[in-house]
N, C-alpha and C positions, 0 to 999 in steps of 0.2 A: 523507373526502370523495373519496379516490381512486376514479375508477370501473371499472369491473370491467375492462374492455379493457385499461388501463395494469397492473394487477395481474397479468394473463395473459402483458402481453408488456411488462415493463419494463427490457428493453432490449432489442440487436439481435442478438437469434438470428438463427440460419441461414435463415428464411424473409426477414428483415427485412432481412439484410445482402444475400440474393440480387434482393431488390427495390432496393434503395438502389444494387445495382451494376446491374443494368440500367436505372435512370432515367440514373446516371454514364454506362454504354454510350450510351442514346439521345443526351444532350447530346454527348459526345466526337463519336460518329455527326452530329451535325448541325451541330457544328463544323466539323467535316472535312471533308463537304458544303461548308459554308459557303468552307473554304479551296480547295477544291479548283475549286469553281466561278470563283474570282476567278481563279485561276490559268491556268485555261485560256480566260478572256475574255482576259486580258493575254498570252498565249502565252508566257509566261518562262520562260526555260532556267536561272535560278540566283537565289539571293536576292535578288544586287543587282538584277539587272531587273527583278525585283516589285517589289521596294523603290521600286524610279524609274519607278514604271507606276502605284502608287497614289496618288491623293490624298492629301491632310492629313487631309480629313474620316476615308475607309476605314483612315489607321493610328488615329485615333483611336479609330475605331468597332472596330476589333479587338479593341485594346489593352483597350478598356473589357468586352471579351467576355472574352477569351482569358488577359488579366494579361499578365506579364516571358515567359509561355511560349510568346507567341503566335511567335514569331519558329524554334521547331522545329519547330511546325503546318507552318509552314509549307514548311522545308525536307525536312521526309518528304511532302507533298505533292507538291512540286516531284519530286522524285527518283520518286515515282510517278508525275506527268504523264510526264515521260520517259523510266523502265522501259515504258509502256504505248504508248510512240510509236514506241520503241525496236524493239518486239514486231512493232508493226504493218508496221515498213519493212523488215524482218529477212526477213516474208512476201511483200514487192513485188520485184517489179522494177524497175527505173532509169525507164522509162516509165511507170510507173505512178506512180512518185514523183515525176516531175517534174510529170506533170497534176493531182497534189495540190495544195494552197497549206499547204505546212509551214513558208512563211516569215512570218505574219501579221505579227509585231511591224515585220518594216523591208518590206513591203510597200508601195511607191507607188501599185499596183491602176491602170495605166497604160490608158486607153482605146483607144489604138493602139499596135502594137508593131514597127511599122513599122520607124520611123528607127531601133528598138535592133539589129534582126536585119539590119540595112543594116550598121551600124557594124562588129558582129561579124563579118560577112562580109567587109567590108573591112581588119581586123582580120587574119584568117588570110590572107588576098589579101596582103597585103604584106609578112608574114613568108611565103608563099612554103610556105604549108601545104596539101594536099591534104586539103579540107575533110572528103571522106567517109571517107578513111583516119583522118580525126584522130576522127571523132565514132563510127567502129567502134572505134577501139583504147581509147575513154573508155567507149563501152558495154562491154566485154567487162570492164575495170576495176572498173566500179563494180556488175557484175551477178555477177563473181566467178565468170566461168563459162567456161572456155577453150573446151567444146563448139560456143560460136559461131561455133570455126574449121572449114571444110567440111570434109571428109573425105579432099583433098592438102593439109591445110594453108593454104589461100588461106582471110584473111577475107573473109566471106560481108558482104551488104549490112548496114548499122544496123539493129536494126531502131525503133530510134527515128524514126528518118527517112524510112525507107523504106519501113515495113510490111511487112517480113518477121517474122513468129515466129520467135521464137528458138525451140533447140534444148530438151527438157528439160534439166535438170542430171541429172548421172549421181549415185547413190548409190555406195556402199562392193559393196553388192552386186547391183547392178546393174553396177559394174564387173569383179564377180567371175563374175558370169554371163556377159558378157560376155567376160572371157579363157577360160576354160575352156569355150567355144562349140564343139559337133562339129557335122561334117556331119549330116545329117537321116538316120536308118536307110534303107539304101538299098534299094528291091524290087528285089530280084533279079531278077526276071522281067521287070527293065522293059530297054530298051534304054541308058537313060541311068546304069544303076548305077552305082556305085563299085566299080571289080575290086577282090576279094580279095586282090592283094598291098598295096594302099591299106591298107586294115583291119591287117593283119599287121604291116607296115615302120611302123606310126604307136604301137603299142603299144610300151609300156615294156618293156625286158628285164633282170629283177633281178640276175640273175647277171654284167651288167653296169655298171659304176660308171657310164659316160658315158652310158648311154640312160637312167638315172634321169631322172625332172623336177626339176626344181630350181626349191620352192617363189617364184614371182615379188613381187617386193614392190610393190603397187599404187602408182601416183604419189601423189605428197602431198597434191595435191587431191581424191583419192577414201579416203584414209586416214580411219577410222573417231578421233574423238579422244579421246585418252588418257584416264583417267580421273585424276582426281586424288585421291590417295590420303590427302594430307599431312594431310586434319582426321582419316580416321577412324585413322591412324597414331598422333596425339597424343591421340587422345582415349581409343582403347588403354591407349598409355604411361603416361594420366592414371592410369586404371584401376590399372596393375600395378605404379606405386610410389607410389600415394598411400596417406597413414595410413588406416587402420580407419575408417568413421564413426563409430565410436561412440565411437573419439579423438579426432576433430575438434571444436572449442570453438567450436561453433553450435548447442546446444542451443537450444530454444525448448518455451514451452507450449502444451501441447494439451490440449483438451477433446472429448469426446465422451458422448450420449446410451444410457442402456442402460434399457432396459424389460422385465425382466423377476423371476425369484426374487430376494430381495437375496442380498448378495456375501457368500463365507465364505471367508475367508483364512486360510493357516495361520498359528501364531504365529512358526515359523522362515523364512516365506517370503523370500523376494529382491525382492518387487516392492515398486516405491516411485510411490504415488500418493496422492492424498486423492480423497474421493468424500463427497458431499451429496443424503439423503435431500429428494425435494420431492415426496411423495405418491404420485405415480402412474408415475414416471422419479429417476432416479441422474444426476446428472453426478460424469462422473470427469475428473481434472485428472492429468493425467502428463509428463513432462519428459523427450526427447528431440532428436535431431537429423533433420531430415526425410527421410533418407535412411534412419532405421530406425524410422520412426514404425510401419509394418504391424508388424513383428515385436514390437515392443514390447505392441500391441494383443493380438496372439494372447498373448503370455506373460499380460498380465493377466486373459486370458479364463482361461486354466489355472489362473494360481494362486489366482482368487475364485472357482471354479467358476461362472462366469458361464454363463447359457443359451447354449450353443453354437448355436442357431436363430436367435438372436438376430442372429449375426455379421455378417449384412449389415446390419440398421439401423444398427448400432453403425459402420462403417465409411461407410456414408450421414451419419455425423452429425457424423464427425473433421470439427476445424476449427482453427484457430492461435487463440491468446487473444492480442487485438490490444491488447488496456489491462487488464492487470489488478486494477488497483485498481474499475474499473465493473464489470468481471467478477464479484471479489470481493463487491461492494453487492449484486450480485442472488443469487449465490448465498446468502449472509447471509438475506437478507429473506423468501424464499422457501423457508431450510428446515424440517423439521419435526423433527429429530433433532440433536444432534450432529455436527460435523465430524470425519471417521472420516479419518487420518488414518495410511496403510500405508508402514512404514518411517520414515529418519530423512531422506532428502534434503529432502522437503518441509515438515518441520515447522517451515521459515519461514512458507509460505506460510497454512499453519492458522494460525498466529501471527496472522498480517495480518488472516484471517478477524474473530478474537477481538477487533481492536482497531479495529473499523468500527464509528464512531458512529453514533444514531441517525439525525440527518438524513443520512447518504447510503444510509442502508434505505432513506427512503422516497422519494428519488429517484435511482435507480441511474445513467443515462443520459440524453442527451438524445435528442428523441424525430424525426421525418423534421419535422413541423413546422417544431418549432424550431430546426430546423437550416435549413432552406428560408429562414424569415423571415432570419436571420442573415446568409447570404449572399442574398439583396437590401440588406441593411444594408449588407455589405460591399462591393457593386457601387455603392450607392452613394454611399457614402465614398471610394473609388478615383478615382470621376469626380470630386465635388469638389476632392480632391487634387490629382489631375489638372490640372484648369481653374486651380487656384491656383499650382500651380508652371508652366503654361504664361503666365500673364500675367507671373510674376516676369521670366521669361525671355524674353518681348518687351519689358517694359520695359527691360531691361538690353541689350536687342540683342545678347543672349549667342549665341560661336557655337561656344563649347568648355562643357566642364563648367570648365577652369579660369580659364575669361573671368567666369563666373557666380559661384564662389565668391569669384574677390578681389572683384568689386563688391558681394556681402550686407555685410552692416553683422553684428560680431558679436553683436547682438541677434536679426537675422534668421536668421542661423545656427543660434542656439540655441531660436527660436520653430521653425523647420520640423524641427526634430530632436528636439522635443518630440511635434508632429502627425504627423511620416513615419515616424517611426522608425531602426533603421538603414539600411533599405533607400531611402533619398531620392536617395541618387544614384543610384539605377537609373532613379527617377521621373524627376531632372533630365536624364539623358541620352536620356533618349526623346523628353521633351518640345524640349531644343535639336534633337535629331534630327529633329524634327517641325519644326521652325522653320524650321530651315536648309532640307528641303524644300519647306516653304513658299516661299521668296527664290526656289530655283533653279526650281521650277515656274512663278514669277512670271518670272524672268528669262529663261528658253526663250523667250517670247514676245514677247521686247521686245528692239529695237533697242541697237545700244552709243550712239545720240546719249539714245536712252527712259529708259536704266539712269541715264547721267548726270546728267541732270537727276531722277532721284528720290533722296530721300533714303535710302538704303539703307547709310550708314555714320555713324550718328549717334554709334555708340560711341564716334566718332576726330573726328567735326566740331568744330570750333571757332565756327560760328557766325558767319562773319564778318560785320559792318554794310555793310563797301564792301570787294571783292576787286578793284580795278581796281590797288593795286600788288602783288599774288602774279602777277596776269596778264601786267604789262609784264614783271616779273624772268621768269619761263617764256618768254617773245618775247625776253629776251635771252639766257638759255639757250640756244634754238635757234640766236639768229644771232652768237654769239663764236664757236660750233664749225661752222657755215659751212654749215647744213642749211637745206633748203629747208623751209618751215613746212607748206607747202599737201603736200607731197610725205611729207612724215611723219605727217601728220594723215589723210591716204587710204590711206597702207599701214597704218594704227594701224585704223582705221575696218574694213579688207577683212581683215583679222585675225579682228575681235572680231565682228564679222557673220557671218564665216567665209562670204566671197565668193569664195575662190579656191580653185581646187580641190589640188593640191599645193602652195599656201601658208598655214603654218598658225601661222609662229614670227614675234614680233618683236624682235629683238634689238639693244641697246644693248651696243658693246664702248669699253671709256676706259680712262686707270689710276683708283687711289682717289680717292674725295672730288670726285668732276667730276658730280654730281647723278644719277648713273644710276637709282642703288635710289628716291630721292627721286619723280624721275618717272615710276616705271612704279607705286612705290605709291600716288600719285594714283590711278592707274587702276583700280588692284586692290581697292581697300579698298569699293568698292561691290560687289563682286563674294562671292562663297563661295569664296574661292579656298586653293590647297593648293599647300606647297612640297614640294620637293622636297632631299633632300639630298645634298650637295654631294660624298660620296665615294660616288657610284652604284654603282661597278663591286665597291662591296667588299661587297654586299648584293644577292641577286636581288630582293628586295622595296620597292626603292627607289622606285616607281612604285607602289605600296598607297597611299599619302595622295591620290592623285589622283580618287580613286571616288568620286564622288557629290558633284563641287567642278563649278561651272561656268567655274573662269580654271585655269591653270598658272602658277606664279609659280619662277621657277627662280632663284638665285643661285650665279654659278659651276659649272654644270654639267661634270664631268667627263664626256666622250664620251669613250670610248675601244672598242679593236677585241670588247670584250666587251660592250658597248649600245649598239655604233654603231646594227643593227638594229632595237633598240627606239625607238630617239630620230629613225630616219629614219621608221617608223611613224608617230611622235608629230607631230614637226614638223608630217608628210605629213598629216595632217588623217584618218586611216587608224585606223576602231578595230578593236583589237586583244587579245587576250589577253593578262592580268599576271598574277603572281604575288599569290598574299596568304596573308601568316601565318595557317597555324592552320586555314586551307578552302582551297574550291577554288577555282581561277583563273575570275578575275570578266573581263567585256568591257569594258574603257575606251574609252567612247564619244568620241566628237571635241570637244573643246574648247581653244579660244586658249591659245597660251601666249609669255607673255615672261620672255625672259632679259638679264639683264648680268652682264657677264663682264670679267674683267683682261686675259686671254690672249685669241688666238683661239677661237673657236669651235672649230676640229678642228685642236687644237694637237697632242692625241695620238691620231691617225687620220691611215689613209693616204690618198695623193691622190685615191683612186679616192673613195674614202667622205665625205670630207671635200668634193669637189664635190658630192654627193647632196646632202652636207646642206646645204651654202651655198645649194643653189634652194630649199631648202623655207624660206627665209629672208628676214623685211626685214630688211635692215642696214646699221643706223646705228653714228656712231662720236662718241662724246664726248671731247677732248681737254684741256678747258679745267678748272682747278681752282675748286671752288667760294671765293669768301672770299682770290682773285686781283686784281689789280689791273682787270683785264677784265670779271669776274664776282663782284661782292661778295653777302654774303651776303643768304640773302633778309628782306627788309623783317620776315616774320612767321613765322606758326607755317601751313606750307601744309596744305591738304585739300584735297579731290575740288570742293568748292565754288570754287577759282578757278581749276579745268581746265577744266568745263563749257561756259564759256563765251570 
């Protein structure tokens, strides 16, 4: 009952497999569309900012597109938006790029620009800067083109400012034309010529060392650039002491089509292949490295006396044998002879032929169909999984994978590692990852009194019935160490709001056990927040846990003269470029951060540094011991529930 079509093409030959990879082209193509289009709505320059530009819904709606892979889409997207931006500013000028808007993502798009170009004005006014000298010496900088200076030396006007054209930039040989410039042949006849001792006294004379020219070396900035030699150097050297290929143990199998007289080999020949009669065409199977797969072809053309007119189909129809066992089912079913079998290398593989049962004759492969239907199956069993391990992980208000797995029950463990497979912890971490975007996309928008009052740390609440004694022991907290209540509750406030422009820390400094950590976790535990550890300076990466947290939670921060500058940054409310294992440096956007501390703040920093950072600072000080005569322990077990209010 098999119908003739399946008989003809029961599996994927060369026409089948060049169809199945350009349907694969189309989708990759319309993925990448797809990536690239989001990319340039969000204008992001690196992962993380995509990352922090998309919704919940669009990671899911990738994820369910794309799989675990969506996450390199993206970063060769990304690096082609900005190869192509790159290209583009490369061809401009400073004025041209300025009337661009290449800033979209931190664009305010200000209606009047008034009061900013007042400020700036007043700005160089009181440092006592000659405004047009500063904005010519920036245009000449940023345009990379010293020509701007006139022809004594004196810079010429902006022409940002001023609407002067600039000068062209001078090329390599445009410079070179320019030195070796002569007078214009002079007509003799005319009055204004050049006398003849001009001409005479200006030539070189060989017989003289000192009248030779002395080839001039053009300035650096008309210097043509070097070329860089070091790939095709190694790739030479690869050449001239690497093994033979046909030493190299990277064989693989090939197949190709011959249509013409059949094969006559000699009995003493050297060639090692098998080949299967199917009526009107030969496939032959032969076993080399891809680097000597031609020469291989032409010897077997020799030693089967194969139709030598033939040699371009046959070289039209080489192809790698991607599964041989499917390979083998069709050759099998389809042939009409014998498996002819030249030399001893392969006589596993006729082996294998011999020992193909009847059901995989009569279905060799699967077919575009069935392969189509399958993966819809598998898209969507993905999103079920999906949707299943995202509610795990809302119920659990998980915000690590290791938050998630101590709370499964080991029944649940072993249920979703029956369903996911090995691969579940990629699933759970996408989906906490999705979570946790979710909180902080929610919390952008809301107030530190909004966050307070919602429940956003239920993992940690206790639930209390009446919290009016956690609230008096917190009112006696602040008044045994002699703080003013209302004055700490509005630097805590202008913090977390982030209402001050270089205030961005708040910081609690006591000895041990005086409630510090107690009270700022209060605050934090509503929060997505990321610490930081505590021997910064012995790590450039000690600021990576911070990406994609909306609090800063510091304990003991070591500042010292090697991250004073980052932590004046940080405090400063100032985002900045960090380091991160393994890529490339991501933008740490501005968010709150508290610290308590034993020591001072810029115990190891000099005076100069160490005032920087105390402005960028509220700062309180706790003296009192907790479970003291003054300050006994607290009544219960505290949460965010008796801060609130």
């Amino acid at each position: 009952m098999i119908p003739r079509e399946r008989k003809d093409c029961a599996t994927l030959l060369r026409d089948d497999r060049g169809s199945k990879q350009k349907h694969n082209n189309i989708n990759r193509k319309r993925r990448r569309e797809l990536m690239k289009g989001l990319i340039e709505a969000y204008d992001a320059r690196s992962y993380n900012e995509f990352y922090m530009a998309m919704s919940c819904e669009d990671r899911d709606d990738i994820y369910d597109e794309y799989g675990p892979q969506w996450k390199e889409t993206a970063e060769h997207s990304i690096n082609n938006y900005i190869a192509g931006m790159l290209s583009k500013q490369l061809a401009m000028r400073f004025e041209e790029i300025l009337m661009t808007n290449y800033h979209n993502r931190q664009c305010q798009h200000p209606a009047n620009t008034l009061d900013g170009e007042h400020w700036l004005d007043q700005l160089m006014s009181a440092n006592k800067i000659n405004k047009q000298q500063f904005l010519t010496d920036l245009t000449l900088v940023m345009n990379r083109d010293p020509l701007l200076l006139g022809m004594d030396g004196q810079p010429q006007g902006s022409p940002v400012f001023y609407g002067t054209q600039p000068s062209p930039a001078l090329s390599f040989n445009h410079w070179v034309e320019h030195t070796n410039a002569q007078p214009p042949s002079p007509d003799l006849f005319s009055d204004t010529a050049v006398d003849e001792e001009f001409w005479t006294s200006n030539q070189p004379n060989p017989s003289q060392a000192d009248t030779v020219p002395v080839p001039q070396t053009p300035p650096i900035q008309y210097r043509p650039p070097m070329l860089d030699l070091s790939n095709v150097w190694h790739s030479r050297r690869r050449q001239l002491f690497s093994p033979e290929p046909s030493i190299q143990d990277n064989n693989k199998l090939w197949t190709f089509v011959y249509r013409g007289q059949p094969p006559r080999f000699d009995r003493n020949t050297r060639a090692n292949c098998l080949f299967v009669d199917h009526g009107d065409h030969y496939h032959f199977v032969f076993e080399c490295c891809p680097q000597n797969k031609t020469r291989t072809i032409q010897r077997l053309i020799e030693a089967g006396n194969l139709d030598r007119s033939q040699s371009m189909n046959i070289m039209a129809t080489v192809q790698p044998v991607i599964n041989w066992n499917h390979f083998a089912a069709y050759l099998v079913r389809a042939a009409q002879t014998p498996i002819t079998c030249i030399g001893k290398k392969l006589e596993h593989l006729r082996d294998d032929l011999y020992m193909i049962p009847r059901e995989r004759k009569d279905c060799a492969t699967l077919l575009r169909d069935e392969r189509s239907s399958r993966q819809k199956h598998n898209n969507i069993t993905r999103k079920r999984r999906l949707d299943l391990m995202r509610e795990l992980v809302r119920t659990y208000d998980a915000r690590s994978y290791n938050e998630l797995y101590k709370r499964l029950s080991v029944q649940d463990t072993d249920d979703i590692y029956a369903e996911y497979g090995p691969t579940w912890k990629e699933t759970a971490e996408h989906s906490i990852a999705n979570y946790c975007k979710e909180i902080i996309l929610e919390q952008e928008t809301m107030s530190f009194e909004q966050i307070l009052r919602s429940n956003h740390h239920s993992r940690t609440c206790q639930h209390p019935a009446d919290t009016r004694q956690g609230e008096e022991w917190l009112d006696l907290l602040i008044n045994v160490n002699h703080i003013n209540k209302r004055e700490l509750l509005v630097s805590l406030t202008a913090v977390m709001n982030k209402l001050c422009t270089r205030k961005n820390a708040f910081v609690i400094e006591g000895p041990t056990t005086t409630g510090k950590t107690l009270f700022v976790k209060l605050v934090a535990e509503n929060y997505v927040y990321g610490t930081v550890q505590r021997s910064g300076d012995h790590s450039q990466f000690f600021l990576m846990n911070l990406l994609n947290k909306t609090l800063a939670l510091m304990e003991e921060p070591r500042i010292t003269q090697l991250t004073v500058n980052d932590f004046k940054e940080l405090l400063g409310g100032n985002p900045f470029d960090i380091h991160v294992k393994h890529q490339k440096d991501e933008r740490l956007e501005r968010l709150p951060v508290l610290i308590t501390t034993n020591n001072p703040l810029t115990y190891y920093v000099m005076d100069a540094d160490g005032k920087a950072i105390l402005e960028r600072c509220f700062y309180f000080k706790f003296h009192v011991k907790v479970g003291s005569a003054d300050l006994p322990e607290p009544p219960c077990h505290l949460c965010t529930c008796h801060f609130k209010n």
